[in-house]
LOPALUM-754445 format. One record per residue (C-alpha): residue number from 1; residue in one letter; chain; x, y, z. Coordinates in nm, 2 decimals, m for minus. Layout:
N
+-----+---------+--------+--------+--------+--------+
! num ! residuo ! cadena !     c1 !     c2 !     c3 !
+-----+---------+--------+--------+--------+--------+
! NUM !       a !      A !      X !      Y !      Z !
...
+-----+---------+--------+--------+--------+--------+
# end
This chain:
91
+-----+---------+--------+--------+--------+--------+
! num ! residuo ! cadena !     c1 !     c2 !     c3 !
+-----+---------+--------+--------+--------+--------+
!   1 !       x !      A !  m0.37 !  m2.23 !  m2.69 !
!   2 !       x !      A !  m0.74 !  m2.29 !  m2.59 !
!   3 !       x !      A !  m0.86 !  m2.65 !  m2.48 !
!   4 !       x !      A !  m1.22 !  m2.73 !  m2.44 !
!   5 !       x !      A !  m1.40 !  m2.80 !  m2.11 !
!   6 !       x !      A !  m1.53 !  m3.15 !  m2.07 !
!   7 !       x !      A !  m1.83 !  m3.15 !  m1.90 !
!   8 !       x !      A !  m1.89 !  m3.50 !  m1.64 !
!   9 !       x !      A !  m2.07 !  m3.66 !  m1.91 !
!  10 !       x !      A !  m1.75 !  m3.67 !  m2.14 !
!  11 !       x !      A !  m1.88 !  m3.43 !  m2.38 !
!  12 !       x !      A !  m1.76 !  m3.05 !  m2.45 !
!  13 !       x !      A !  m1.90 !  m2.77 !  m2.28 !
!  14 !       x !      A !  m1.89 !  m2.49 !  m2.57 !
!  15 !       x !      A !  m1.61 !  m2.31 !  m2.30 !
!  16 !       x !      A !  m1.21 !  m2.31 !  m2.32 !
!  17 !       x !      A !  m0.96 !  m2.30 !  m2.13 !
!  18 !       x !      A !  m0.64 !  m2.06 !  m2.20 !
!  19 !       x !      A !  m0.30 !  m2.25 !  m2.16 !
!  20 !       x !      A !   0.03 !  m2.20 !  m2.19 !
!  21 !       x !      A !   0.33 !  m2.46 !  m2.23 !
!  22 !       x !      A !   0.56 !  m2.35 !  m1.93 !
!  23 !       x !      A !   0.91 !  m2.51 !  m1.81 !
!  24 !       x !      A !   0.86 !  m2.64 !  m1.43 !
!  25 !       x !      A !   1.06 !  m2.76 !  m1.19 !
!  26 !       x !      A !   0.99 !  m3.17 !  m1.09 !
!  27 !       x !      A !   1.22 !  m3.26 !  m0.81 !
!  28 !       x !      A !   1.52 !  m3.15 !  m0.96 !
!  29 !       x !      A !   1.49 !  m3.18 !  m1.33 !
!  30 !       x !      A !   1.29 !  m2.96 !  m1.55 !
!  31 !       x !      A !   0.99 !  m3.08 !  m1.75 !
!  32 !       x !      A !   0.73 !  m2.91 !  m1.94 !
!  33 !       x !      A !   0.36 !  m2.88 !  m1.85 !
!  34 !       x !      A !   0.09 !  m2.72 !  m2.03 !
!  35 !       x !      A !  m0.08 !  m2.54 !  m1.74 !
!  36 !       x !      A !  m0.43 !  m2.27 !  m1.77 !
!  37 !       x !      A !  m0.25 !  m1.89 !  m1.81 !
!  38 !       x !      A !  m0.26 !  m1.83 !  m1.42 !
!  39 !       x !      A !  m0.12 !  m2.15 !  m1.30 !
!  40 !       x !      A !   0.19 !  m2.10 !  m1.56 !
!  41 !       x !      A !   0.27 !  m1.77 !  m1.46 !
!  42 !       x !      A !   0.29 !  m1.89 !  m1.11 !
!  43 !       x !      A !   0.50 !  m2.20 !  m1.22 !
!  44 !       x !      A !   0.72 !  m1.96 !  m1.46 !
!  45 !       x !      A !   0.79 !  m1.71 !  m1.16 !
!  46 !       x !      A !   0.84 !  m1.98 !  m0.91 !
!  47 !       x !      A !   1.18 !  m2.08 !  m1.10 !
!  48 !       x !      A !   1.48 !  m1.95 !  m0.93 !
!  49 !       x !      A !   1.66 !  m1.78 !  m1.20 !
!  50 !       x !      A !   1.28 !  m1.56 !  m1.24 !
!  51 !       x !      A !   1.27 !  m1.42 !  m0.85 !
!  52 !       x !      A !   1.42 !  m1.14 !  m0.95 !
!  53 !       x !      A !   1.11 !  m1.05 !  m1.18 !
!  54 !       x !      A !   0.90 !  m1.00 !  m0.89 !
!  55 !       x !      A !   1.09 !  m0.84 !  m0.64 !
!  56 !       x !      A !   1.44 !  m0.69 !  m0.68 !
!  57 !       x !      A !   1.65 !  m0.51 !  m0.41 !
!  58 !       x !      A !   1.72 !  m0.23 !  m0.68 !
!  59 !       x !      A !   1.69 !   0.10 !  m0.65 !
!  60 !       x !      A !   1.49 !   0.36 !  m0.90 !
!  61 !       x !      A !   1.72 !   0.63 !  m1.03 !
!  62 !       x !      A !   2.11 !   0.68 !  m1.07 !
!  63 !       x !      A !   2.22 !   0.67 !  m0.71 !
!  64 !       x !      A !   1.93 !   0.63 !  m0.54 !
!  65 !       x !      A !   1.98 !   0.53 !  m0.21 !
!  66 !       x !      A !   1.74 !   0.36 !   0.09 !
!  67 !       x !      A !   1.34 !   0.28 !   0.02 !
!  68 !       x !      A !   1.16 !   0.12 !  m0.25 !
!  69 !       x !      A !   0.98 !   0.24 !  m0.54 !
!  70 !       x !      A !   0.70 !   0.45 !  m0.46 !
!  71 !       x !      A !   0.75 !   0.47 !  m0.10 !
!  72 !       x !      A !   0.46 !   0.66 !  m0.01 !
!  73 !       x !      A !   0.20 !   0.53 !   0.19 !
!  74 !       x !      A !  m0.04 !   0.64 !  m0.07 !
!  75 !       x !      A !  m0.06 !   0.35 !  m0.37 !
!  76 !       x !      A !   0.03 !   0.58 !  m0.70 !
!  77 !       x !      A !  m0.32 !   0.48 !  m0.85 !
!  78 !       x !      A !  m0.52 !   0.66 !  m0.57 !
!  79 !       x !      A !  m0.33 !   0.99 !  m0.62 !
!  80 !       x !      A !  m0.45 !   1.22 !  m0.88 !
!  81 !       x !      A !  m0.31 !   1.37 !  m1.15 !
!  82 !       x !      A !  m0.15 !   1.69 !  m0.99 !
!  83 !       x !      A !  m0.06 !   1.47 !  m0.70 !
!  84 !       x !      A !   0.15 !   1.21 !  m0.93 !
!  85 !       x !      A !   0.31 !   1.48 !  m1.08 !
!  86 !       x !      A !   0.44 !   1.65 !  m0.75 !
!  87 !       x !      A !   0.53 !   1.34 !  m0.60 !
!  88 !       x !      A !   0.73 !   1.30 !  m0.92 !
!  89 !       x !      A !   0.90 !   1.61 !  m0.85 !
!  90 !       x !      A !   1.00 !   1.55 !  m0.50 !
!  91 !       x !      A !   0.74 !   1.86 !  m0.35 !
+-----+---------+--------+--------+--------+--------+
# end
C-alpha cells in the first residue's frame, strides 16, 4: 500500500510512502507492523524460521562438496559472456 507523507505543517506532501504489513517479533510474541518496503524486508528476514533465506550452508549441484556458490574471486556480473560460460563448464 502507499501512505502519504505529512509534511511539519500537518498537511500532505504530494509523495508516498511504500509499505508492507509484515509479522515482527516484540519480545517474544509476534505482532504485525506496517513498516516502508525496506524496513519489512529487514523485519521479515530477521525472523528465525527466514535465516535460512539469506544464507544457507547448502551446496549447488548433486554432490557437491566444499566452497560456496560462485567461489571465484571474480563477482559473476564482472565476467563476460565467454567467461560465465567457461566458468560454467569448469575450464
Amino acid at each position: 500500500m502507499l501512505e502519504p507523507v505529512i509534511g511539519d505543517d500537518g498537511r500532505p506532501t504530494g509523495q508516498y510512502v511504500p509499505k508492507t504489513t509484515v509479522t515482527v517479533l516484540d519480545g517474544d510474541k509476534r505482532v504485525e507492523k506496517n513498516l516502508p518496503a525496506a524496513e519489512a524486508v529487514k523485519a521479515f528476514l530477521g525472523l528465525p524460521e527466514n535465516k535460512n533465506l539469506v544464507d544457507t550452508k547448502f551446496q549447488p549441484g548433486g554432490g557437491a562438496t566444499g566452497g560456496r556458490a560462485g567461489a571465484t574471486n571474480q563477482n559473476w556480473h564482472d565476467l563476460s559472456p565467454v567467461e560465465r560460460l567457461n566458468q560454467a563448464r569448469g575450464v
